[in-house]
N, C-alpha and C positions, 0 to 999 in steps of 0.2 A: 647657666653654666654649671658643669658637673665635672666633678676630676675621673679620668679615666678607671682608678682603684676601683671608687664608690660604682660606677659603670657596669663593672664585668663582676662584679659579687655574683657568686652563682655559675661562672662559667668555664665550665671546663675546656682550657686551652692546652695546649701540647707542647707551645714555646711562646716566649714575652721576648724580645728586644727591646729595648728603653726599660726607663724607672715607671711606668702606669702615671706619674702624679701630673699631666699635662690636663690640662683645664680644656673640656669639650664644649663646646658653642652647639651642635647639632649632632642628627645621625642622621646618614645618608648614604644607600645604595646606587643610586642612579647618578653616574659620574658628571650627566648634566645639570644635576642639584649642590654640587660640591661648594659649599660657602668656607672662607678663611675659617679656617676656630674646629675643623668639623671633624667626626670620626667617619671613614668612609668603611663600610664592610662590602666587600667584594664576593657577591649573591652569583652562583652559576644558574640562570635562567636557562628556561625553553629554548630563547632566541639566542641569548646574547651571556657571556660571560663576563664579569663583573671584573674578573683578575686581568682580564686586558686593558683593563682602565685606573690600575692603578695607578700611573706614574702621571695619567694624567690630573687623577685626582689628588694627587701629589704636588704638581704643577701650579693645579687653581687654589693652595691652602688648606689640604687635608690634614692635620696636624697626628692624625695616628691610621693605622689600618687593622681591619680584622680579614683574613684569608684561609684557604685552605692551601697555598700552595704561596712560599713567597716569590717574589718575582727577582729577575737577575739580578738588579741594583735594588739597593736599601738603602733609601737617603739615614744616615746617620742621628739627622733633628725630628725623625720620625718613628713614635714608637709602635711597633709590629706585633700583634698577636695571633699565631699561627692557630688552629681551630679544625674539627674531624669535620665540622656541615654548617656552614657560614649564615644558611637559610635560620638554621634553629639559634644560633649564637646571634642573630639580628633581634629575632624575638627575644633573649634572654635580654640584653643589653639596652635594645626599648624600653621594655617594661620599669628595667631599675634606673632608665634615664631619667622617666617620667614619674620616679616613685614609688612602681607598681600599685599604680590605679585601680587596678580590677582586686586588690584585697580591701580595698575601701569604700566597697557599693556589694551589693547582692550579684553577680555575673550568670543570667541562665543562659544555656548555648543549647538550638534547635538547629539538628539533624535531619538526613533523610531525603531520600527523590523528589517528595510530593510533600508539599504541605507546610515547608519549615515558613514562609513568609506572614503565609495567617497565622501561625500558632506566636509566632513571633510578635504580629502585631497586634493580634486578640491579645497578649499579655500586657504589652505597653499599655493598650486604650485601656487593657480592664485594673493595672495598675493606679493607673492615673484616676481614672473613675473610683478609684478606693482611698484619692486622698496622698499619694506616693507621689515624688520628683522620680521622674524617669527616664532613660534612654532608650534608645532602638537603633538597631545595625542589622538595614534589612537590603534587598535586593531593589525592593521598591524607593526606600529613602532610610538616610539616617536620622534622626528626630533627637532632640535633647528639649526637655520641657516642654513639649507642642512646635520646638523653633526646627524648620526642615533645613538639613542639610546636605543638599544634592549626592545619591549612590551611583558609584561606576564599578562596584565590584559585589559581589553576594557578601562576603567577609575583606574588609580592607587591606591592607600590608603592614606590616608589624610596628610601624612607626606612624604611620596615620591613625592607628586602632588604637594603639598608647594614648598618643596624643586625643580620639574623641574622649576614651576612657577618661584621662585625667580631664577635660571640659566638662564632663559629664560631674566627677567628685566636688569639681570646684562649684559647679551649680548647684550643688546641693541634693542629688540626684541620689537613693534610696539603693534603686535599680537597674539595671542595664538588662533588657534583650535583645542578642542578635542569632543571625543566621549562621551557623557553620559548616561551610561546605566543604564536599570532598577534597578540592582545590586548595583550599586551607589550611586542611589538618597536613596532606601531603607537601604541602611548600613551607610548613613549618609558621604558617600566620598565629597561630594560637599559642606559639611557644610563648614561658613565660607569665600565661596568665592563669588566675584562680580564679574555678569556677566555683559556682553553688551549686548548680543544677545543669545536669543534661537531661535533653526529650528526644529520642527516636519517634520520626512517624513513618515510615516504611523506606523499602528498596527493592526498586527498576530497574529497566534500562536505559541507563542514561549516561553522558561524560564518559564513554570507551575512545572515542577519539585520544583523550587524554589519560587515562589510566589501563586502554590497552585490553583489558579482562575483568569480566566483572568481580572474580576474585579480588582484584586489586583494587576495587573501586569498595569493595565489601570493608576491606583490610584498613582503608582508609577513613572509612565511617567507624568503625572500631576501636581503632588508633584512639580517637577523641576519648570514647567511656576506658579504654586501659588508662589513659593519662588522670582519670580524675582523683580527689584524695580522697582518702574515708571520709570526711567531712562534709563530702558534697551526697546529692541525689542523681542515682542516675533510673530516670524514666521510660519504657519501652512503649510499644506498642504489639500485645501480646497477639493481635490477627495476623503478624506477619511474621510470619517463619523466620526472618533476621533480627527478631528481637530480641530472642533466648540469644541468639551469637554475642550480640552485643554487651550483652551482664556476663560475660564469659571470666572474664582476667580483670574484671573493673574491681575498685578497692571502696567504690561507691555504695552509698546506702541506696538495693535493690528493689524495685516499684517500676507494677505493669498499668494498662491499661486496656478496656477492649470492648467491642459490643459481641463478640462471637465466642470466645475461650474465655474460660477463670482469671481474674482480674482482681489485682488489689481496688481500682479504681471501673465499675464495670455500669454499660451504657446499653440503652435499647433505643431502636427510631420507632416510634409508634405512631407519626405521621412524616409524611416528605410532600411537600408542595411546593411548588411557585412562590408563595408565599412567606415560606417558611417550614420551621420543623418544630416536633414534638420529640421530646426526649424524654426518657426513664432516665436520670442519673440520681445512684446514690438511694433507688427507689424515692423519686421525688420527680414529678412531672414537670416538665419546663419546656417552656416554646420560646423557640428562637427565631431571629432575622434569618437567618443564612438556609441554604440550602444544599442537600442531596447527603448520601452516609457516607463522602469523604469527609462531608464539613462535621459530622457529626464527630468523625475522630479526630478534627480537627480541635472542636470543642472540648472532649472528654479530656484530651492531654491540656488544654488549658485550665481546664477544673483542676484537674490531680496535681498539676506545677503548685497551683496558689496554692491547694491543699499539705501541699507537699510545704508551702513558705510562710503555714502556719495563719492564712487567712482564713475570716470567716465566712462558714459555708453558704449560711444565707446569702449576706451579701455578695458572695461572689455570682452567685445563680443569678442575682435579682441586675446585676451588673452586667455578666454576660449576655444575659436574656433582651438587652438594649443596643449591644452592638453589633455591625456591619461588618469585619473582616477588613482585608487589605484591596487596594483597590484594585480591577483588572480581572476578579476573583468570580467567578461566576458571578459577575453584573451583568444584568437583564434588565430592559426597558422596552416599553410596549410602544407599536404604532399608533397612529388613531384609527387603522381598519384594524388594529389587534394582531398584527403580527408580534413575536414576540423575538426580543435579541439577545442574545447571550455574548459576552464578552468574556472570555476567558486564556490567561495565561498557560495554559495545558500546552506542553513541549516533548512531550514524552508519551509510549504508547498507553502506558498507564493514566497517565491523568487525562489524556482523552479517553478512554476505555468509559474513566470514573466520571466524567461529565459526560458524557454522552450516554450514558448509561442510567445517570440522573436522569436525564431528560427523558426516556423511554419509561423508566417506573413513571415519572409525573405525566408523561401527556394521557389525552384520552383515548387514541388510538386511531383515529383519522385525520389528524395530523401531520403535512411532512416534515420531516427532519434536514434543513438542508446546512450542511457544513465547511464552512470555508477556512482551508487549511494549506500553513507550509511549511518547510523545516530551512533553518538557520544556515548557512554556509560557516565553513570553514569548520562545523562542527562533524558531531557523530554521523558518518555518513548511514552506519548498518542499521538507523533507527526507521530512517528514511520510508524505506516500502513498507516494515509494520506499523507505522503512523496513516499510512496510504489507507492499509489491509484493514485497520481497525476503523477507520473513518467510514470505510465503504460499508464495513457489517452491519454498525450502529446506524446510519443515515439512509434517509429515502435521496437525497441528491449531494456530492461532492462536487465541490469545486477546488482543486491544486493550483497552489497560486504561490506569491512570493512571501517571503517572512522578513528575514534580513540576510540577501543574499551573500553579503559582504564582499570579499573578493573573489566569489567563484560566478560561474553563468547560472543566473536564475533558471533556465530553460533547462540545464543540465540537473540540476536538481531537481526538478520536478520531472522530469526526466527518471530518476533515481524513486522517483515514489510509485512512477506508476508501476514500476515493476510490481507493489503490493498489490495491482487492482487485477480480481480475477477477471479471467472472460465474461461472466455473468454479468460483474459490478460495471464494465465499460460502458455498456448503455446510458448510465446515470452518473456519468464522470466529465466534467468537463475541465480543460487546462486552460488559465488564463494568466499569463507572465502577471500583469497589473494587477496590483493589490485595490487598487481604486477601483480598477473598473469589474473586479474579482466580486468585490464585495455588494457592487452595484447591481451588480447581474443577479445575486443572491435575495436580494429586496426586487428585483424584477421576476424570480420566478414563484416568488412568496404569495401567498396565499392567505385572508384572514384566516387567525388561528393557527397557521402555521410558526415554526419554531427554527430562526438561523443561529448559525452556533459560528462566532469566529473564535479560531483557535490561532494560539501561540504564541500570539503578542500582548497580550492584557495590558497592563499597566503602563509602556512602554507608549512615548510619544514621537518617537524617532522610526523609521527605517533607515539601515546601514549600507548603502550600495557604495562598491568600491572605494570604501572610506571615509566617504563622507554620510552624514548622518543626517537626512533631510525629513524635514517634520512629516508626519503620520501618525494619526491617534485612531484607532479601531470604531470606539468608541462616537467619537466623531465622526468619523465617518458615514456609519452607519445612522445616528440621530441626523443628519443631514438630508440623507437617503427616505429617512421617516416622514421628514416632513413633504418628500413630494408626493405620500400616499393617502389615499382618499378613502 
């Protein structure tokens, strides 16, 4: 329990009805959460507006409300505080619910299209591997000390993220990394919290469905480095023409990285295999697990974070140079005739571009490349044909198949891809609604030696059709597929 005063320190409201000193039991935007004792803030969502559910959360025991608009009737035993952006006064009001948690751990927040889930998790495993109590707030899973805590969001909502935050301090936890996506910073999930560090790893096309312009998806990514304090690190990635934007208005201590431009922190790939990579960082040679020169940049912003959080160099190298990345992530397993499988979460035309692109520098050149790809419903439709366009460039055979079509027609989306496939590339194009049987056909037209690339769904054990989310693991599937070949 918290008194309402102690609550809103920090928040700039425009009107108060009541005296503030009523004793808060919870905080709660979704009217169908409303417990006796609670403070409800009424959130104008996508779908649904919060402010039409005031009276009911009224009704069920709300004992105060936060709004931007008050409603006709004002129960009198309920104190009211009026508010410019309900989303961002949710994050202030969390955070001081719960003590603000995130000044009492290290907090680094990764940015960016591509890449924020491994750098994310490379920090957690390589923390942990250094000896640190740690957290993780990633797309793939949340983590507090090794214990998984099922994800349904890239970045939480501002009263779940409090709340791991403070499980995280109470455990003894050093450090927290999580993911910060555009989604995030725009709905106001971050309000309220103190970072240490931010990391930029590039910008796509990706999320216009919901911000519209990539302007505004840019603006978004931004937002986060304006917000941070002198106190913290904010980290670029100097190969990508959006990472000077980023250090733009930030009050942050400025720090790049890069394997192509001048670089506080600067990297070379002097091998890329199957296998593995070879790196220059730091002028100091190091081989790693992972694979292709996304991961490499994936790496170097992990190097420069811990550099940046005052760990040592050796040990970090000697740490990173043992770990595997996030799972979904360019995973690859071989047949017993040697086909080889790639499993990768690439959703964008970019991180397919960048895995498939991988695969071309490594094969040996008689090789086919066969790729089985789909794009999401209910999402960014305009990515659709240049995911198509791109797949067909990079690949000796495509297969368009389903992802998670959610509530739209599978066939209509793939539909929407083939518009990317030229005259040329139709030859070597096949469409199959079934992801099962997509994938199977893919290990049926494989070849020893050759190399299948499932894109979109990596980590992911679900597909979402019309709501319901029925098991499928990529991964599986295809190791299944493995075992029928000879």
């Amino acid at each position: 329990m918290r008194s309402l005063s102690d609550i809103i320190t920090g928040l700039p409201f425009t009107e108060l009805q009541g005296s503030a000193d009523v004793e808060i039991s919870s905080i709660v935007f979704d009217s169908r959460k409303v417990v006796p004792g609670c403070l409800f803030v009424a959130v104008r969502g996508t779908q649904v507006d919060g402010h039409d559910y005031i009276e009911k959360a009224i009704e069920m025991g709300a004992v105060a409300v936060i709004c931007e608009e008050l409603p006709g009737h004002t129960a009198a035993e309920v104190d009211f505080l009026m508010v410019k952006d309900s989303a961002a006064a949710l994050g202030i009001v969390s955070a001081n619910f719960y003590d603000n948690p995130s000044k009492k751990l290290k907090l680094v927040g990764v940015t960016g299209t591509n890449g924020k889930t491994t750098i994310a998790t490379l920090l957690y495993q390589l923390f942990r591997d250094l000896g640190y109590k740690c957290g993780l707030l990633s797309t793939v899973e949340n983590q507090i000390n090794g214990k998984v805590i099922p994800s349904t969001h890239t970045t939480p909502d501002q009263v779940e993220l409090n709340r791991l935050l403070d499980d995280m301090v109470a455990q003894g936890c050093d450090y927290c990394f999580m993911e910060v996506s555009s989604h995030a910073v725009a709905q106001h999930r971050i309000e309220g919290l103190s970072f240490t560090g931010a990391i930029f790893s590039n910008l796509t096309h990706d999320h216009l469905d919901y911000h519209k312009t990539f302007e505004n998806y840019l603006k978004a990514k931004k937002a986060f480095f304006d917000g941070l304090p002198k106190t913290a690190f904010a980290l670029t990635n100097a190969d990508d023409k959006n990472g000077s934007v980023m250090l733009q208005n930030t009050k942050a201590h400025k720090k790049t990285y890069g394997l192509k431009n001048m670089a506080d922190f600067k990297g070379k790939v002097l091998e890329n295999q199957f296998s593995g990579l070879l790196l220059l960082i730091d002028n100091e040679e190091v081989w790693f697990k992972m694979v292709g020169s996304f991961n490499a940049y994936n790496l170097l912003a992990v190097y420069a974070a811990a550099m940046l959080l005052d760990q040592d160099h050796a040990k970090v190298l000697t740490s990173l140079s043992k770990l595997s990345g996030a799972e979904g992530r360019f995973d690859y397993v071989i047949s017993p005739n040697k086909v080889i499988g790639i499993v990768d979460y690439a959703h964008t035309p970019d991180a397919v571009q960048n895995v498939l692109s991988t695969i071309h520098n490594i094969r040996k050149g008689n090789e086919q490349v066969i790729t089985v790809i789909g794009c999401g419903g209910d999402r960014d439709k305009t990515k659709r044909p240049v995911m198509a366009k791109v797949a067909c460039e990079w690949s000796d055979k495509v297969i368009l198949t389903s992802d998670n079509p959610r509530s739209e027609d599978p066939m209509q989306i793939i539909r929407d891809m083939e518009e990317g496939v030229s005259v040329k590339s139709k030859f070597n194009v096949a469409s199959i609604v079934d992801r099962h049987e997509a994938i199977k056909t893919a290990c049926e037209l494989a070849r020893p030696g050759d190399i299948i690339l499932l894109a979109g769904k990596g980590h992911e054990k679900y597909q979402e059709i019309k709501g319901v989310k029925n098991h499928f693991d990529d991964k599986e599937e295809l190791l299944n597929n493995f075992k029928l070949m000879v």
